[in-house]
Every structure is written in structure tokens, then in C-alpha cells.
N, C-alpha and C positions, 0 to 999 in steps of 0.2 A: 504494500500500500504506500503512494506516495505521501509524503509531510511535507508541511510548513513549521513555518517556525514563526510564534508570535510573543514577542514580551516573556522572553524565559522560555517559554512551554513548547514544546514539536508536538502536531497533531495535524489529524485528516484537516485539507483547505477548507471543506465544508463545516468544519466548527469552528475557524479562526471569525471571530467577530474582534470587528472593530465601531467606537461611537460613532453615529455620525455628526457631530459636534467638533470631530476629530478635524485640526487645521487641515493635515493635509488633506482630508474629503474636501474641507470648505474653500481651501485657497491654492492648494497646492504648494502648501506651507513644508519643503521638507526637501533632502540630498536622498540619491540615490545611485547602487552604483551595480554592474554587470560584468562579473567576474566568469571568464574559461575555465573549466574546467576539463583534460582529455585523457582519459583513463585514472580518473583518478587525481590526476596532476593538477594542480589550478597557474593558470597562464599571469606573471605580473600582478600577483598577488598584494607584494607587502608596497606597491604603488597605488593602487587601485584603494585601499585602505588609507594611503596618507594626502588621495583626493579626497576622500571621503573625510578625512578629517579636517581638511581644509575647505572643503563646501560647508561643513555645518559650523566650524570657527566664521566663516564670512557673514552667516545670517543666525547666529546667534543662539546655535542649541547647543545645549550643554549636555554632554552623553559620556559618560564614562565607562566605557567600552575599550579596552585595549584590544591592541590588533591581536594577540594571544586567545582575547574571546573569540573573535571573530574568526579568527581561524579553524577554532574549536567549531564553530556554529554552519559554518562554509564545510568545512569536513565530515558533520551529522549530516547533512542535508544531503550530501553525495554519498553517503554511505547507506541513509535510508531510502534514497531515490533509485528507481530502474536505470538504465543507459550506461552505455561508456564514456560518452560526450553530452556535457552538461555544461551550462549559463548557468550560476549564480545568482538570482538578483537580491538584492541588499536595501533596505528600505527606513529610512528613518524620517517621520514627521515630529514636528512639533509639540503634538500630543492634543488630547482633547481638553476645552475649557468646556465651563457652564454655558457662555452665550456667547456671540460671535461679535466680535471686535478687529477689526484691522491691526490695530497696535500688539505687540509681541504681548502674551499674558506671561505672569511671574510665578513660578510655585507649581505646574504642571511641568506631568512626566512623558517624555516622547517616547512615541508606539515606536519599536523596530518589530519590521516584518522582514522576510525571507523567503523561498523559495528558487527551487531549480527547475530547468526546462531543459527540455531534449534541444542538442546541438547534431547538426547533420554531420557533424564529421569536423578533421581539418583540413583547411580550402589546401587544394593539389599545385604542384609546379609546373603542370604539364599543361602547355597552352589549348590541347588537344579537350582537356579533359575540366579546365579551371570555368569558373562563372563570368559570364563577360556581362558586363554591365551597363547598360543602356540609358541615359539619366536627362530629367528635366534640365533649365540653368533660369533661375528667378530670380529676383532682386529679396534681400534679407530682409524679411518684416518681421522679426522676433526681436525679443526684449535686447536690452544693451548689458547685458550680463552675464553672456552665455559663455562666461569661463567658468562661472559656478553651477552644476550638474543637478540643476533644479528638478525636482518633480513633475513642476508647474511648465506640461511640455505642449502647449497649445499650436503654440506657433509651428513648433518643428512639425509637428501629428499634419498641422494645416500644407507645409510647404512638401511633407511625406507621401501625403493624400494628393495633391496637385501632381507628381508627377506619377503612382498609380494610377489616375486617371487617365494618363495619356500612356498606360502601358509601359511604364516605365520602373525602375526597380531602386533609385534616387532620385532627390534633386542638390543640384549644385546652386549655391547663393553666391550673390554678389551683394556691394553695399553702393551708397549711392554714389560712389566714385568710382563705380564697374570695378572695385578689387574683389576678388576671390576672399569669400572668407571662410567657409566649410559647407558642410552638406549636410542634408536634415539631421541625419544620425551618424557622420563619419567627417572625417577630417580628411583633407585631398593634396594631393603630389602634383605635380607634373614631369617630365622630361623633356626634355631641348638637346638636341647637339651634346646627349649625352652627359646632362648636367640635371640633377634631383632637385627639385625645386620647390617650398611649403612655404605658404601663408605663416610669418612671423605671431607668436601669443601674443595676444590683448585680450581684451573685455569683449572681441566678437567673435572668438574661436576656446572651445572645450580644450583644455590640454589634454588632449587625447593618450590612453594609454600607450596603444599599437604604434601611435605616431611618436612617442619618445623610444620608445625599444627598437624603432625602424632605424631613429636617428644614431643611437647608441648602437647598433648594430653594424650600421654602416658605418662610423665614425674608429670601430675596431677591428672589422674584418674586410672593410674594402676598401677602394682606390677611387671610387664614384667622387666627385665633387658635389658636394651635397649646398644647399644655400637654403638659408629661412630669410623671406622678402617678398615683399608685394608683389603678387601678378594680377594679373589685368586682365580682364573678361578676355578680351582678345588673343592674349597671349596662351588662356586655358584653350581655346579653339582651335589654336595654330598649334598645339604642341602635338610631338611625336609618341607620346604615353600619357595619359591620365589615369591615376589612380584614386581608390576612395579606400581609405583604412579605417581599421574599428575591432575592437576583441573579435567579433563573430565575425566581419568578413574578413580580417589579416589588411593583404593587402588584392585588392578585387580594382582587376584591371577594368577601367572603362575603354569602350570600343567606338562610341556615338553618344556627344554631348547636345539636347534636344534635334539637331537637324544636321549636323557634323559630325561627321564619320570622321574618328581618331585617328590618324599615319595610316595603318595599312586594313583601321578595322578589328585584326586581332588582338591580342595579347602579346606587348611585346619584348625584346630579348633582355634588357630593362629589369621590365616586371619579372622575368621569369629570374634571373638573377638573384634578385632582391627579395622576392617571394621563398625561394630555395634555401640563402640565405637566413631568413629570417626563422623557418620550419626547421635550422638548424640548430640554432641559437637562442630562442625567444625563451627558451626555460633557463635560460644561466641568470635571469635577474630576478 
């Protein structure tokens, strides 16, 4: 039988009750965060946790939870769970007050919830065989704080949804000065003339896990010139590789950004490189 995990206790999801008075139901008042798990293994673990504690230090929950527990709690879940490949997700809101107020209440306790989900595997090196990814490209209309891993995911769901509708499997954002700033739920690369290329962090890009292990990856095991700096709507259109990274997709070549077929369409030598790479290395941090 699978489990959850709510406030201390592991049991069946159909008994995890939560208030609805609970911030994060009413505002989406809360951090959360989506850990790999593959055979057992969990993927950038003790990162993933000191975003987590750094999204809930930014908006003010107090949780005293060491990463110790939480490891503990990430390792019940896979051990009471089916599957060999598992997501993690990790959940801490605010907690529930008596009546609904905008301003932070003082003296309540935050709900962590928990749960895993089946992972289809880990994404392949082989161009033959990897997911090619086909995506929107929309101007950014979500909040100006999307370095902190909010719950409160409207915007993304909204600019998610917009490119599912057009049969598509992301979308790529831009801001109002046409620079690249990331994709609904994934952070994005480029390649040029053989040079790796990512939107520098600020307050409109997630510090992505996959996207620091890629960097740190590259930065020890290869020769790639790798650069964090602004690119330009245009310059995402003209390159020879786009990628979108993210715990579950790694790194997932794009092939066609909304009506732009990428270099040659495929998956390229690049990506396969780097992807290889990566499926070599990503459990040494």
C-alpha cells in the first residue's frame, strides 16, 4: 500500500487530512521541493534541502527540521512506496490559523506533507531513443520572485497549460526585454558554435537543481566553455541546441521552439555529450 507522510505520521493519502483554513489551501502560503529518486538513490539531495531551506528562511516559516529528518522521511517514503524510480515531493505550508488574514499569523504550526510518484525511468543518451521536446516561447507573466520555489504556482500551471494546448510539452519565457528567463517548470541552455550558454540567477529564474550539477559537472569533467549571461529571444531561435533541465527531465533536448525547428531538428552531439556526462556523474554531489 502506498503512504504519505503528514505532520509526523505515514499513512494511506486517503486519510491525510489537512484544514482548510490551512495558508497554503488559502494563498498558497508555502516552499516546496521535488527530489529523484532511482533505485533507491535520491538525485542532489543535501541541495535540494538547502533550497528548501532557503525558500522558507525568504518568506518566513520557521521549521525545525534538519536535513537528517528529512532524509529519514524521503527514505520511509521510498521504502514504503512501489517502483524503482521515484519523485519525492516535499511540502511545507504555513500552517493553519482560525481566520484568514493576508498578514503572516504568529504562534501556528506548519503542515509538512510528503509523498512519492512513479518516475518513468532515467532520461537515455541515445539521440535514437531520448524525448525530444517541442515547446511554446511566451512573454513571462508570473510573479517577480521566482527564485523562491513557491507553492503559489499559478502562473507557471497558466504558461504550462498554454503550451499543452498547442500540443506542446513546455513553454519557454521571455521578459519584456525578449531575454530568456526559464520555462514553466525547467531552466534552459543553449549552444552556439559550440559554447553552453544559461540565463544568469536573479529574482526571475529558480536556481535550478539539475542546472547547478550540469554547471558543476561541466566545470570538472569537461572542456565545453560554458557562460551564465543574457540571451535574447532571438539568439534562443538561432541556436544550434536548446535544452530545458529539471530533476525529472535531466537534460531534455529541445528540437522546435513554437514554429522553429532547432539546427538539425534532432538531439544534438552537444546534448548527447552532456547528457552522458551528466548520467555519469550527477550522484557524486
Amino acid at each position: 500500500m502506498s503512504l504519505v507522510y503528514l505532520n509526523g505520521d505515514y499513512m494511506p493519502p486517503e486519510q491525510a487530512k489537512i484544514s482548510p483554513m490551512d495558508r497554503g489551501f488559502l494563498f498558497g502560503d508555502g516552499i516546496y521541493e521535488v527530489v529523484p529518486a532511482y533505485h533507491g538513490k535520491m538525485l542532489g539531495f543535501d541541495a535540494h534541502i538547502q533550497r528548501m531551506q532557503s525558500g522558507l528562511a525568504a518568506i518566513d516559516i520557521e521549521l525545525d527540521y534538519t536535513a537528517q529528518q528529512w532524509r529519514q522521511i524521503c527514505d520511509t517514503l521510498i521504502a514504503k512506496n512501489p517502483g524503482p524510480n521515484q519523485g519525492i515531493y516535499l511540502h511545507v505550508s504555513r500552517g493553519a490559523d482560525s481566520k484568514r488574514n493576508h498578514a503572516y499569523p504568529q504562534g501556528i504550526t506548519p503542515t509538512v506533507f510528503a509523498f512519492c510518484f512513479e518516475l518513468p525511468g532515467e532520461p537515455v543518451c541515445d539521440p535514437e531513443l531520448a524525448t525530444n521536446y517541442h515547446v511554446s516561447l511566451e512573454q513571462d507573466k508570473r510573479w517577480q520572485r521566482c527564485n523562491i520555489k513557491s507553492t503559489a504556482l499559478l502562473g507557471n500551471v497558466m504558461h504550462y497549460q498554454s503550451g499543452a494546448a498547442a500540443g506542446n510539452k513546455e513553454t519557454i519565457l521571455f521578459n519584456s526585454d525578449e531575454q530568456i528567463t526559464e520555462a514553466s517548470s525547467s531552466n534552459v541552455f543553449i549552444v552556439k558554435d559550440g559554447v553552453i550558454s544559461t540565463p544568469p540567477l536573479d529574482h526571475q529564474i529558480l536556481p535550478g537543481i539539475t542546472r547547478w550539477l550540469i554547471l558543476t559537472i561541466l566545470a570538472e569533467y569537461s572542456d565545453f566553455a560554458v557562460q551564465q549571461r543574457v540571451i535574447s529571444k532571438a539568439e534562443l531561435l538561432n541556436a544550434d541546441e536548446v535544452w530545458i533541465t529539471s530533476a525529472t527531465k535531466e537534460v531534455g533536448p529541445v528540437v522546435k521552439v513554437a514554429d522553429q525547428v532547432i539546427g538539425s531538428g534532432q538531439p544534438g552531439p552537444v546534448w548527447q555529450q552532456v547528457q552522458s556526462l551528466f548520467s555519469q556523474h550527477k550522484f557524486d554531489y
